[in-house]
Each structure stands twice: as C-alpha cells, then as structure tokens.
C-alpha positions in Angstrom: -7.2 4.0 -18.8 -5.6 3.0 -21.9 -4.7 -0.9 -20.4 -8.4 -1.1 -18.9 -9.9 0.0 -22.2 -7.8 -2.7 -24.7 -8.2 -5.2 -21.9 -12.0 -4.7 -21.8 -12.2 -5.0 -25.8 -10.3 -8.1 -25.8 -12.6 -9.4 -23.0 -16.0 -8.3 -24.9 -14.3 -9.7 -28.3 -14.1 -12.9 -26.8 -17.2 -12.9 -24.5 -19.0 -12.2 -27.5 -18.1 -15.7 -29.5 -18.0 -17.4 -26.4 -21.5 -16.5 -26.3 -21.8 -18.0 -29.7 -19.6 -21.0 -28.6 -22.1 -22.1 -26.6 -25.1 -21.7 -29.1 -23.0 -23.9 -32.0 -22.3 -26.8 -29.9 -26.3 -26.3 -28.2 -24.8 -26.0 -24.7 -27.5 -24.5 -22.6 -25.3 -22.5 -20.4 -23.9 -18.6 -19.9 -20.5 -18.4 -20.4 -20.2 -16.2 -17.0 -21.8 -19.4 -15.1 -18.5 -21.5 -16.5 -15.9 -21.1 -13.7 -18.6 -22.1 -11.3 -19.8 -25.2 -13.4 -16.8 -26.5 -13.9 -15.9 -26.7 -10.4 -19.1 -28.2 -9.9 -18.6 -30.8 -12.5 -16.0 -32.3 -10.5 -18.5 -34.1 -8.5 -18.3 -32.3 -5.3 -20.6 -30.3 -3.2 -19.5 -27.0 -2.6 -21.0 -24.0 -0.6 -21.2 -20.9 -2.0 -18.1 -19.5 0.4 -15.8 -22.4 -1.2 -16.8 -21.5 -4.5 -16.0 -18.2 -4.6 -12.9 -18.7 -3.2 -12.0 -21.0 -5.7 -12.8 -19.1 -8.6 -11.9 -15.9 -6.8 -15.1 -14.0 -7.3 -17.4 -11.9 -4.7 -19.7 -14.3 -2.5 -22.1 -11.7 -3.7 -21.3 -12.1 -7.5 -21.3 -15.7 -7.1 -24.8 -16.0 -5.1 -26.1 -14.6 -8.3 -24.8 -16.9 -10.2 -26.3 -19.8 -8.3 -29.9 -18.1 -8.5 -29.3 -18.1 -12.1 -28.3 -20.9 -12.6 -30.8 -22.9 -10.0 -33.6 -21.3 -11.7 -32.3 -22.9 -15.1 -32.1 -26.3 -13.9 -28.5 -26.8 -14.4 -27.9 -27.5 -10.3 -29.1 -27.9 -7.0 -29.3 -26.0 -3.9 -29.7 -27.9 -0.4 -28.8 -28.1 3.4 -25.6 -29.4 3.9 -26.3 -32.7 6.0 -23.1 -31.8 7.9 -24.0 -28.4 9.6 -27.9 -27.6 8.9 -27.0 -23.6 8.8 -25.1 -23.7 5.9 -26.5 -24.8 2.0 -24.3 -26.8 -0.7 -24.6 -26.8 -4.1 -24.1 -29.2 -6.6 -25.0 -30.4 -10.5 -28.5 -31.6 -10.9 -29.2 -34.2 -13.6 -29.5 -31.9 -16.4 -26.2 -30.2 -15.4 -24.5 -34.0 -15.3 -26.0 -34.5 -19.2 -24.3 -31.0 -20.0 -21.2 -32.3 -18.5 -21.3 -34.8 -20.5 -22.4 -33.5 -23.7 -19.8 -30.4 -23.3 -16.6 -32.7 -23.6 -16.0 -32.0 -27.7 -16.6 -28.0 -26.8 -14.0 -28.7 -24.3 -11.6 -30.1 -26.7 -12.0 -27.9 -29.5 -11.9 -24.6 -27.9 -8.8 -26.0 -26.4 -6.7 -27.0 -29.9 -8.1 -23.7 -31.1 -6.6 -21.6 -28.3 -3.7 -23.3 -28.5 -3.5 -22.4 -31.9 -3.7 -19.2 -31.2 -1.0 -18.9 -28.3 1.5 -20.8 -31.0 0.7 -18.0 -33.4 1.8 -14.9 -30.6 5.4 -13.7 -29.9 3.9 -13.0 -26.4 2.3 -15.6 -24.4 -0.9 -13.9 -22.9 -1.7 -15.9 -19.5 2.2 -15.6 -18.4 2.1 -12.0 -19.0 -1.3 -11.6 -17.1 0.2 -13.5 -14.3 3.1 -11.2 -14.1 0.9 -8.1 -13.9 -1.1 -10.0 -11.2 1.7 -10.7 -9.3 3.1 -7.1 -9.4 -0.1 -5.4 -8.5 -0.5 -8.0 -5.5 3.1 -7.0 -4.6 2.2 -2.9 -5.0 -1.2 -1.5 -6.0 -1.5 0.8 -8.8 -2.2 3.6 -6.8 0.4 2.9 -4.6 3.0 3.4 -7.3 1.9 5.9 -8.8 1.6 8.1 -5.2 5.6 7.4 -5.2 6.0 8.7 -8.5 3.6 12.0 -7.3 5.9 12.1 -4.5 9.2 11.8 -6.5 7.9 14.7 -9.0 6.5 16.8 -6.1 9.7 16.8 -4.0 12.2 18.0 -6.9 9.8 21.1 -6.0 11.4 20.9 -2.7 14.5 22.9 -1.4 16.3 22.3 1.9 18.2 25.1 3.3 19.7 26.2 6.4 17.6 28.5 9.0 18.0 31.9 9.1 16.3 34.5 11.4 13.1 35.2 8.6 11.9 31.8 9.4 11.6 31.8 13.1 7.9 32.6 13.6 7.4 29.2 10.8 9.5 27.6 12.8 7.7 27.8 15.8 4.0 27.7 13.8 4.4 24.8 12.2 6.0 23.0 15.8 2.8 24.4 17.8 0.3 23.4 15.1 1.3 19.4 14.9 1.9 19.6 18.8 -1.8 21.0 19.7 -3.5 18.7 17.1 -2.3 15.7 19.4 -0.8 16.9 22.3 -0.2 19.9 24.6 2.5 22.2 24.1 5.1 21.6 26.9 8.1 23.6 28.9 10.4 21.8 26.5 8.6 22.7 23.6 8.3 26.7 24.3 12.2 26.9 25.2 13.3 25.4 22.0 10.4 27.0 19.4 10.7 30.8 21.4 14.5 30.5 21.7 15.5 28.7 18.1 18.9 31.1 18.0 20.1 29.0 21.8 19.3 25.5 19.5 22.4 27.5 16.7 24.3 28.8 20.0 24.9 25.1 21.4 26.0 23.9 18.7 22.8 22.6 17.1 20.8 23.1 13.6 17.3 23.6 12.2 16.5 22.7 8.6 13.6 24.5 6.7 12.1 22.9 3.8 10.8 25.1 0.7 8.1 24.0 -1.3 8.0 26.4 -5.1 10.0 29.0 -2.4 7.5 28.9 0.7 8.3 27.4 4.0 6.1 24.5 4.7 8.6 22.3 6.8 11.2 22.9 9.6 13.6 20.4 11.3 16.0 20.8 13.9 19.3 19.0 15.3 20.0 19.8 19.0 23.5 19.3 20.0 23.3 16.8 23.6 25.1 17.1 26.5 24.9 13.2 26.5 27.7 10.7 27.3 26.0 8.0 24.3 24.7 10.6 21.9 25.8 13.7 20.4 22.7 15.2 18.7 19.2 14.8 18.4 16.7 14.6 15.6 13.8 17.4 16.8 11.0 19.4 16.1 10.3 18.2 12.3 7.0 19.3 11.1 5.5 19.7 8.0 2.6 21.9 6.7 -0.7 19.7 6.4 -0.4 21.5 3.4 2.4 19.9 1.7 1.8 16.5 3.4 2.3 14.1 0.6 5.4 15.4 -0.7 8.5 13.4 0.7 9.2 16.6 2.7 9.9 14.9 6.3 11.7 12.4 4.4 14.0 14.8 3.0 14.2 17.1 6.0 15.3 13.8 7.6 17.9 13.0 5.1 19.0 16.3 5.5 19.9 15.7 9.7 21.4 12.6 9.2 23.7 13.8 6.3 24.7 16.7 8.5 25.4 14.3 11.5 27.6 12.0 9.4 29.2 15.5 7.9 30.0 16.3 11.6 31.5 12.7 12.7 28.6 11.7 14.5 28.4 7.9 15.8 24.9 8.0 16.7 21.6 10.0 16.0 19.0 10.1 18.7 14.9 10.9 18.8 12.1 10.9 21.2 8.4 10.7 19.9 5.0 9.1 20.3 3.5 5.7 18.9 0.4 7.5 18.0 2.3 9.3 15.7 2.5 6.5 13.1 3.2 8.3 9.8 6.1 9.8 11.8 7.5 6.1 13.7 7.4 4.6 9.6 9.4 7.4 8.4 12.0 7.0 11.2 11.9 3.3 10.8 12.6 3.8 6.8 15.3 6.4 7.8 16.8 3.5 9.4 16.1 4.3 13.3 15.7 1.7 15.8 13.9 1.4 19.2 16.2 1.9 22.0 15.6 1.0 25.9 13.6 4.2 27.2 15.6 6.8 28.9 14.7 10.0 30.8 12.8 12.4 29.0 11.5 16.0 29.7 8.4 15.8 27.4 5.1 14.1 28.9 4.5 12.6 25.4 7.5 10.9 24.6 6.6 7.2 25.4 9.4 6.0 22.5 12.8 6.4 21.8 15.1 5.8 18.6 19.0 5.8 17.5 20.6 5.6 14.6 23.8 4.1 14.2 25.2 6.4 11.5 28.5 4.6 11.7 29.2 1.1 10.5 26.1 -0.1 9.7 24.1 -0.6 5.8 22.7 3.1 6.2 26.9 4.6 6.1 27.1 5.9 3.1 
C-alpha cells in the first residue's frame, strides 16, 4: 500500500504540471490522449486493437480515448479500405498542425527531464523496468502466498504415527477419496488396518498444525522386484490447505526412504488430481510406463530416483 500510494503521488505530481505543460505552450490536447497521439503522429493508420497493444492499455480504455479525442478534432475515425469490418484511425488536419506546433514542447520537456535524471543517485525508468520485469516473472500475490506458506508451515510438526491417530488417519484418507472418487478394496485394507502398513515394514507420517492432526502420509513397504516402497495415502485437511503441509509430509517420505537406502520411490494417483501431480512433480517424481494397479482410479504412475540424481542430498 505504501509503493502504490508514493507511486500514485509522484504520478498526480507530475500529471498535474503536465496538465499545465500543455496550457503554457497552447497545446490543445490531454495529456492522457499522448501515448495514443504520438503513435498516431507517425503517419500511420492504426485500429484501435493495434493501438492498444502498442501503448499497452485496455481496448476499452483506449476506445475512450478515441471518442474523446474524435469529438475534439484532433483525428479521424473511418473504415479501413482493406477489410470493411474493421475502423482505422488516424490524425486529422488539426492533429497534423499540433504535431507540428508541439515539436519545442517536445524538446524542452526532454532537456528538462533529463535534467532531472542527471540530478538522481537512482535512475527511475531502469528501476521501474526492473520491478516490471519481476512482477511479470511472479505476481505480487504470488510471492507473498509463498511467504504465507513459509510462516504457516513453521506452525507445522511432522511426527511419526502412533495408535491416537488412527481414526484421522482413515478420516482424512476417506474424505479426499469420496470428494473425487469411490472408496475402494485397496483403500479400506490399508485405512482399517494402518498397524499391517507398520507390521510389513512400512510408515505413516501425521502432520500437526498448532498440535492438531490435519495431515497423514504413509510409506508402504513393496513386495516389488524395481521398488521398495511406496508413497500412499497423503491427505491433508481442507482446512489447512495452503500450508506447505503435503509438501512437507512429502519431504518427510523421501527423507525416510533415503534414511533406509532406498534406490527408488514409487506412487500411483490420478491426473485430475492436479494440485497433487505439481507437488509430486516439484518433489522431483517422474512419469513411469503404467504398471498393474489394484485401485480403479490410478490412471498415473511416478518414481523417484532417490539415488544419483540432483534431488540426492
């Protein structure tokens, strides 16, 4: 709020002697019609499209600027003789004598600007481009989502199941499941039974949010001649969606695999999933050729080479 406010006093500070600007040399022009005049002035038609394109303005905002400045005299509105449906615009005769007559504005607001810049430690337009370039790269809102995130999951504690969490466990698991899917064979084994997932050698992960469960994770142990364990049953609370939780629930797998010598990490899921197939593809998982699989909805599968690759740490 801070930026937008200076930014919009510097803009009304100089708005308001442009406005004067245009009065002392007995220009009969706005100063908002400028960008759009000067293109103009070059000598070529231009549709309204082209023009705000060109000056990167709304077709909207623009359209009002040509009604304004049509109705003033100052340019020209017609069919375009090339394609009937669409109208050009261009200077009329009184916009050609302002052309002409604004030439020692021109050069004056010029030396005085840059004046100005000489006078600055900072120079203004590179800096603006900078911040242009940034925000084009990653929005505002964007960064500062990944900094709620970064705060929100130092909230977040990832511990090892224990017997208290088994009906979360199994909640969490059938809420996601039902939302999209339906709850399968395969599903009711693993979320009735989550002591068997421990007794084979597995894992499950549950992830605390200011000491309440609101995410669980689990890492089956395979009977699998190319894989030894499986990332499973991760779900998070819609609750505490938002918070880095699956990210960290998924750190918290791989870690353990890497702990345990694993070569590769394996998952099965769904494309429509897509918040789920980013976070596995950020976790470093890759699409793999599609095997066997005893859910109905599984129409993807993933590994992670945890060995020997940029994600060994």
């Amino acid at each position: 709020m801070a930026i937008g406010s200076r930014l919009r006093m510097l803009t009304e500070k100089i708005a308001e002697d442009a406005t004067q600007l245009y009065r002392l040399y007995g220009t009969d022009l706005h100063p908002k019609w400028f960008p759009v005049f000067y293109i103009l002035s070059q000598g070529e038609k231009k549709t309204i499209t082209a023009l705000a394109k060109e000056i990167g303005h709304s077709h909207p905002s623009v359209s009002k600027i040509i009604r304004e400045m049509s109705k003033k005299g100052v340019i020209v509105e017609s069919k375009d003789k090339n394609d009937g449906r669409r109208n050009v615009v261009y200077l009329s005769e009184k916009g050609v004598a302002i052309n002409k007559k604004i030439r020692d504005q021109y050069t004056d607001v010029n030396n005085a600007i840059e004046e100005l810049i000489a006078q600055t430690r900072h120079d203004l337009w590179q800096a603006i481009e900078e911040w242009e370039f940034l925000l084009d790269q990653k929005s505002l809102l964007r960064r500062v989502q990944e900094k709620q995130k970064e705060r929100e999951s130092q909230k977040v504690e990832i511990i090892d199941y224990s017997e208290e969490y088994r009906q979360v466990f199994k909640d969490l698991n059938e809420e996601w499941i039902s939302q999209y899917f339906k709850m399968e064979a395969a599903d009711l084994k693993a979320l009735d039974h989550p002591q068997e997932i421990l007794n084979n050698g597995g894992y499950i992960f549950v992830a605390l949010y200011d000491k309440e469960p609101v995410g669980v994770c689990a890492m089956l142990k395979m009977d699998d001649p190319d894989y030894e364990y499986e990332l499973a049953k991760m779900a998070v609370s819609p609750r505490a969606q938002g918070k880095n939780i699956g990210w960290l629930l998924g750190q918290a797998v791989v870690n353990k695999a890497r702990l345990l010598g694993a070569e590769k990490l394996y998952l099965e899921s769904n494309t429509i999933l897509k918040p789920a197939i980013n976070l596995y593809h950020k976790l470093g998982f890759q699409k793999v050729v599609s095997r066997a699989s005893p859910y109905e909805r599984s129409n993807i599968q993933m590994e992670l080479i945890l060995k020997g690759n940029a994600y060994d740490v």
